[in-house]
C-alpha positions, 0 to 999 in steps of 0.5 A: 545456449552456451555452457553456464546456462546448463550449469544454472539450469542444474543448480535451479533444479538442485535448489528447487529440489532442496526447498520446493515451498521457497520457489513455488511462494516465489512463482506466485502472484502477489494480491492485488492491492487496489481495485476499480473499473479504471485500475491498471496494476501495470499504470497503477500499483507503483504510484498507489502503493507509494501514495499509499505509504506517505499517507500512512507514514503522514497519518500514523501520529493520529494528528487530525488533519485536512485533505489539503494538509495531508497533501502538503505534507506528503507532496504528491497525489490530488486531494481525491485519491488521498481520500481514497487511500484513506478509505482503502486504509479501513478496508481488511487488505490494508489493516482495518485501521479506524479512519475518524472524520469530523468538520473543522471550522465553520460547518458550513464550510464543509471542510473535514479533517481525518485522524488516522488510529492505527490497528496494532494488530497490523501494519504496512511494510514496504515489499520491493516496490509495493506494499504488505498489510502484517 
């Protein structure tokens, strides 16, 4: 252990003693965010979070559009998991935000389009690689 170790040891103790909340809300963990049999936070967080924050930002003008427009627009991820962002999108953890779906075209095409209404009591910010539900 060299000399400036000590030092930050002190000034860590100093700080700890000044504002215990401050390093205790630092040491916790952060909620997990996604779920599933196959989820790995270390594999998975990263990606999701950000598929998640494209299709957000992508849907948050309530325009009604397909899967594969939603796609385009963003430019990442499969049609699957933008559905399944737009599922997490109702849940609690991400806002309970109303996610509409409706058949475009020829019905028995069984294609759909989705529209996104956001709950003004929340919203999502970006937190340093992943995101927050507000």
């Amino acid at each position: 252990m060299n000399d400036s170790q000590g030092v930050l040891d002190f000034a860590d103790r100093d700080r700890h003693r000044a504002n215990p909340s401050r390093w205790e809300a630092r040491a916790q963990v952060s909620p997990q965010l996604f779920a599933g049999a196959t989820f790995n936070s270390q594999l998975d967080e990263i990606r999701l979070s950000g598929q998640m924050l494209a299709v957000y930002g992508c849907m948050s003008d309530q325009q009604w559009r397909t899967l594969a427009e939603i796609r385009a627009f963003i430019k990442r991820g499969s049609e699957a998991g933008i559905s399944a962002r737009l599922r997490d999108l109702r849940k609690k953890t991400w806002g309970q935000n109303i996610v509409n779906k409706r058949r475009r075209g020829d019905p028995s095409l069984g294609i759909y389009e989705y529209q996104l209404i956001v709950n003004p009591a929340t919203r999502l910010v970006s937190n340093a690689g992943g995101l927050i539900s507000k």
